[in-house]
FIKOLZA-1660 file (N, C-alpha, C; in steps of 0.1 Angstrom, whole numbers, plus 5000, padded with zeros to 4 digits):
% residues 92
   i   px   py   pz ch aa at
   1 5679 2500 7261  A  X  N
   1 5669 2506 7268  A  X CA
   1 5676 2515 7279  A  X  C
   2 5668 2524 7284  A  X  N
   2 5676 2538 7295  A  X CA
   2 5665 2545 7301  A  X  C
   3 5660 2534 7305  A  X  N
   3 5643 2541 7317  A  X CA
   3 5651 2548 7327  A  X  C
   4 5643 2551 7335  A  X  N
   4 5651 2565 7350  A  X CA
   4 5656 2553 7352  A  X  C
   5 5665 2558 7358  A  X  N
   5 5671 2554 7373  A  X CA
   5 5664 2553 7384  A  X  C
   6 5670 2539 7388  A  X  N
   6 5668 2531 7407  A  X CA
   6 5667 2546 7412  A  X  C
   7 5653 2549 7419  A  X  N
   7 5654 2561 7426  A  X CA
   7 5656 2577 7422  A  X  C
   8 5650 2570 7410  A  X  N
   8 5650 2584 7399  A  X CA
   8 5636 2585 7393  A  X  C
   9 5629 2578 7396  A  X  N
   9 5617 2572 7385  A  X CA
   9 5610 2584 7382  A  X  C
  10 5607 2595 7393  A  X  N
  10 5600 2608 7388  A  X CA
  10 5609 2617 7381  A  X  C
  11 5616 2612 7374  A  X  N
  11 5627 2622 7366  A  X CA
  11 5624 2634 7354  A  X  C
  12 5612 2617 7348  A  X  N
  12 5606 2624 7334  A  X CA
  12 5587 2629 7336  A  X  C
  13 5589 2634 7353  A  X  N
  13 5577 2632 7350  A  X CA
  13 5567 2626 7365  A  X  C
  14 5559 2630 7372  A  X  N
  14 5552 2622 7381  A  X CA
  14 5540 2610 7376  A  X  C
  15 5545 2603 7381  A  X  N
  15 5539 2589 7378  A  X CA
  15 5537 2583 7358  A  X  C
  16 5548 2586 7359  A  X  N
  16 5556 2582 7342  A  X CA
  16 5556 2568 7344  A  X  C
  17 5566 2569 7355  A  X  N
  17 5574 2555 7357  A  X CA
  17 5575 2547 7375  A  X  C
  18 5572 2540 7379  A  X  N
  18 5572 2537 7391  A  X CA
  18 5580 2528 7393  A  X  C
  19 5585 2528 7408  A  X  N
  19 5599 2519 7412  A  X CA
  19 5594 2502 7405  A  X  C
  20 5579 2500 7408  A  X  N
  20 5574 2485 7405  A  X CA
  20 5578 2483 7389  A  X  C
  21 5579 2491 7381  A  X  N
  21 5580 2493 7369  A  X CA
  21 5596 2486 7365  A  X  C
  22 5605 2487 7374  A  X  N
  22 5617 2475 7371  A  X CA
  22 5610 2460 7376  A  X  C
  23 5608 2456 7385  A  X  N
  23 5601 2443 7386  A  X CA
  23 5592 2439 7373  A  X  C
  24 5586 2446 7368  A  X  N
  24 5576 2444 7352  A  X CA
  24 5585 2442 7344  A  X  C
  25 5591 2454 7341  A  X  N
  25 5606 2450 7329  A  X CA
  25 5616 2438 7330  A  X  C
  26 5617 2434 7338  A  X  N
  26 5627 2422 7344  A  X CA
  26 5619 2410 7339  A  X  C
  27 5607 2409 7344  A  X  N
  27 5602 2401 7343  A  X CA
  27 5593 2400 7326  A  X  C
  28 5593 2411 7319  A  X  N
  28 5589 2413 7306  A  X CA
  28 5601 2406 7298  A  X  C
  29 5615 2410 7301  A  X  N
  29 5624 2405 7293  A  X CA
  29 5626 2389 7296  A  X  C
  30 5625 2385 7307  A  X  N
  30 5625 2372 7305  A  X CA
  30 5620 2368 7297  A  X  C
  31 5608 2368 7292  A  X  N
  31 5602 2361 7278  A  X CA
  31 5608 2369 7262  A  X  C
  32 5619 2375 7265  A  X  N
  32 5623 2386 7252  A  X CA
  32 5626 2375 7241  A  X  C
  33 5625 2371 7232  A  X  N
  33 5631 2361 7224  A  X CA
  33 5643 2366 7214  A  X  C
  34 5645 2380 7216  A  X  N
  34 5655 2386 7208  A  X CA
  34 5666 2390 7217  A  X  C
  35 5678 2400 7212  A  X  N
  35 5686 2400 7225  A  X CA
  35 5686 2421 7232  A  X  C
  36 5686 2421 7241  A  X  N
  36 5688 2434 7248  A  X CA
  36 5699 2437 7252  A  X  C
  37 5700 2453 7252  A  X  N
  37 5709 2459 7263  A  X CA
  37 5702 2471 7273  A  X  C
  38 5706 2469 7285  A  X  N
  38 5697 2479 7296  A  X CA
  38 5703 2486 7306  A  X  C
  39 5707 2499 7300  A  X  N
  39 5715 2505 7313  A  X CA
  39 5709 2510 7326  A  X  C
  40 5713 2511 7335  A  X  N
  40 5710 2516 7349  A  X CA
  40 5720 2521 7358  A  X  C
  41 5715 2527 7368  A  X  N
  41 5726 2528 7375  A  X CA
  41 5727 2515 7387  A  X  C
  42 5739 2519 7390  A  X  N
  42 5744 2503 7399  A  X CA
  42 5741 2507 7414  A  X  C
  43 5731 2498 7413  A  X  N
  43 5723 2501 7428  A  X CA
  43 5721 2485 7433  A  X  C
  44 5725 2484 7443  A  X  N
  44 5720 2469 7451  A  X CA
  44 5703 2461 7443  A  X  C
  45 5700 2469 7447  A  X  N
  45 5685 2463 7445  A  X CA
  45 5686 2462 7430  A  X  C
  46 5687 2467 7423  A  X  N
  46 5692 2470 7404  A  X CA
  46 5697 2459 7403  A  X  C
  47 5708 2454 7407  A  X  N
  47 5711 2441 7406  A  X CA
  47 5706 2426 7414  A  X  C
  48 5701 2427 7418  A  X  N
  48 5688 2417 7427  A  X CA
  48 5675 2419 7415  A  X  C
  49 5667 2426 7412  A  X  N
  49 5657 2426 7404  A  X CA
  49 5662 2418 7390  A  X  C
  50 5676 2419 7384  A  X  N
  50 5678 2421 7371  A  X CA
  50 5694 2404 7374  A  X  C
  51 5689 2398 7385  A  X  N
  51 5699 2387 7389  A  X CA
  51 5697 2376 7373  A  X  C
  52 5685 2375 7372  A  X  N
  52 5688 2366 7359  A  X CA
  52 5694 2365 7349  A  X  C
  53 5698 2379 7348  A  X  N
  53 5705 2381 7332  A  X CA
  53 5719 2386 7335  A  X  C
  54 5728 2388 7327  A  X  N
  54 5742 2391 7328  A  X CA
  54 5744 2403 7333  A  X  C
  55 5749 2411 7341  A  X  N
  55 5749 2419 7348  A  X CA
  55 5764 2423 7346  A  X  C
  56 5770 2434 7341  A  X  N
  56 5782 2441 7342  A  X CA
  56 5780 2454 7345  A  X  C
  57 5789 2455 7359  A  X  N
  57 5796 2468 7365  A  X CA
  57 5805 2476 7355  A  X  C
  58 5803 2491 7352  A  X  N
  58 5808 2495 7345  A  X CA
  58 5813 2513 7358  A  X  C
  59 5823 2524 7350  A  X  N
  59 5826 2533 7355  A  X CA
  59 5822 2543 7342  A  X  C
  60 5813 2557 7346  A  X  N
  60 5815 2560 7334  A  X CA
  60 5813 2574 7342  A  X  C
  61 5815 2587 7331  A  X  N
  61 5818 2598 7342  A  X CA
  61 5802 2605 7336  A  X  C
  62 5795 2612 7342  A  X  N
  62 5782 2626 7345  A  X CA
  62 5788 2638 7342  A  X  C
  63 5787 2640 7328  A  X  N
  63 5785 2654 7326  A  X CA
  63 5781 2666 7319  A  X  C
  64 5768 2663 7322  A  X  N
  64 5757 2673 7320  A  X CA
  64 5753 2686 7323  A  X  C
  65 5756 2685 7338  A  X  N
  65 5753 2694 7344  A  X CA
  65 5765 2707 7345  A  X  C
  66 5761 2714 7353  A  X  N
  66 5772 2727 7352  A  X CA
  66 5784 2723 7361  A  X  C
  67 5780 2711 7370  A  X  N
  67 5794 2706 7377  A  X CA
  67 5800 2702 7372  A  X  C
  68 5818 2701 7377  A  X  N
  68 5825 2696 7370  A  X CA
  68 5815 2679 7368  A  X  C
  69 5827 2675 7357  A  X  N
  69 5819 2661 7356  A  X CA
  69 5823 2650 7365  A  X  C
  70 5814 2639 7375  A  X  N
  70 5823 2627 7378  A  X CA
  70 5815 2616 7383  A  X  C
  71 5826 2607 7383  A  X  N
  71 5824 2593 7381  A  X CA
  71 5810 2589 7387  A  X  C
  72 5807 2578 7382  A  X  N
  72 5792 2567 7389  A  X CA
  72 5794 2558 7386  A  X  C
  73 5788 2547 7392  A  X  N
  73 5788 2533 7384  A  X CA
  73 5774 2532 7379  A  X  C
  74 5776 2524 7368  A  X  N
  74 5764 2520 7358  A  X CA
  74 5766 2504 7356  A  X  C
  75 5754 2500 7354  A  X  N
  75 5755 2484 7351  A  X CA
  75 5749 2482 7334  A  X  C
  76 5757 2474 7330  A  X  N
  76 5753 2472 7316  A  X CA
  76 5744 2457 7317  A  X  C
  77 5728 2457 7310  A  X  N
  77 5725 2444 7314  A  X CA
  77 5720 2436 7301  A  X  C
  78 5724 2426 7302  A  X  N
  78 5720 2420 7290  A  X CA
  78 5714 2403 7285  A  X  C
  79 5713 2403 7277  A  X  N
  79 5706 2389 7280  A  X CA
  79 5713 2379 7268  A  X  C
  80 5726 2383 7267  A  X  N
  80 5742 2376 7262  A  X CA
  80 5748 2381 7272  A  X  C
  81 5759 2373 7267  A  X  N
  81 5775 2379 7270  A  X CA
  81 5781 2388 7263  A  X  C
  82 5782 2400 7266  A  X  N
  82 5787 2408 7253  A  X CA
  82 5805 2406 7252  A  X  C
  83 5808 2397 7258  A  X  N
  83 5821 2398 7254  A  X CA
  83 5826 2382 7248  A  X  C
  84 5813 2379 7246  A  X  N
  84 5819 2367 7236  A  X CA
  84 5808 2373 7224  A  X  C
  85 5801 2384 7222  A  X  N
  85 5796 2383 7209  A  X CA
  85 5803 2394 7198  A  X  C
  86 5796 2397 7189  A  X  N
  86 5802 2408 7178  A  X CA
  86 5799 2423 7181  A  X  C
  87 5790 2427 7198  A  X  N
  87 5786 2435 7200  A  X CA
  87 5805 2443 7207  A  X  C
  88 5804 2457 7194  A  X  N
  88 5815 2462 7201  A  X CA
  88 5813 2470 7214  A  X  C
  89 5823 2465 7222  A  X  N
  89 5821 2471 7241  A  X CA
  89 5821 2486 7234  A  X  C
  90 5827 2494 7225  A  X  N
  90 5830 2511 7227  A  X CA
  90 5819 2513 7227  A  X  C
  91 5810 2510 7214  A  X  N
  91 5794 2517 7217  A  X CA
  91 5785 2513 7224  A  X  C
  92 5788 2502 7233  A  X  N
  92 5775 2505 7248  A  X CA
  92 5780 2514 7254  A  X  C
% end
């Protein structure tokens, strides 16, 4: 999954998506009975909403835009451990 961004929510759109809209997803996945992956960006609160499930800090670089490209942090979230499963780290 790859909803806006912590503080991005009007990205795709006014009132698409609202900040409450991570508290619902957090709380939607707790009952997920299958397994997920959910990127975000790594924001304090992003990881306080999303404390129950496995939470990995990642570095990955932006570049989209006409700037050069650089770094952000992104959290990879999941509800395994991806590094004890068959899920290969290159394609998240």
């Amino acid at each position: 999954m790859d909803p806006p961004y912590y503080q991005s929510e009007t990205d795709y759109g006014k009132d698409v998506f609202a900040r409450s809209d991570f508290t619902l997803r957090a709380n939607q996945l707790l009952g997920l009975k299958g397994k997920f992956i959910l990127s975000l960006n790594d924001h304090a609160q992003v990881q306080n909403l999303f404390a129950a499930f496995d939470v990995k800090a990642v570095k990955t670089n932006y570049s989209i835009s006409k700037e050069s490209p650089y770094e952000v942090g992104e959290v990879i979230i999941t509800n395994f451990d991806i590094e004890d499963s068959k899920v290969d780290p290159v394609l998240i």
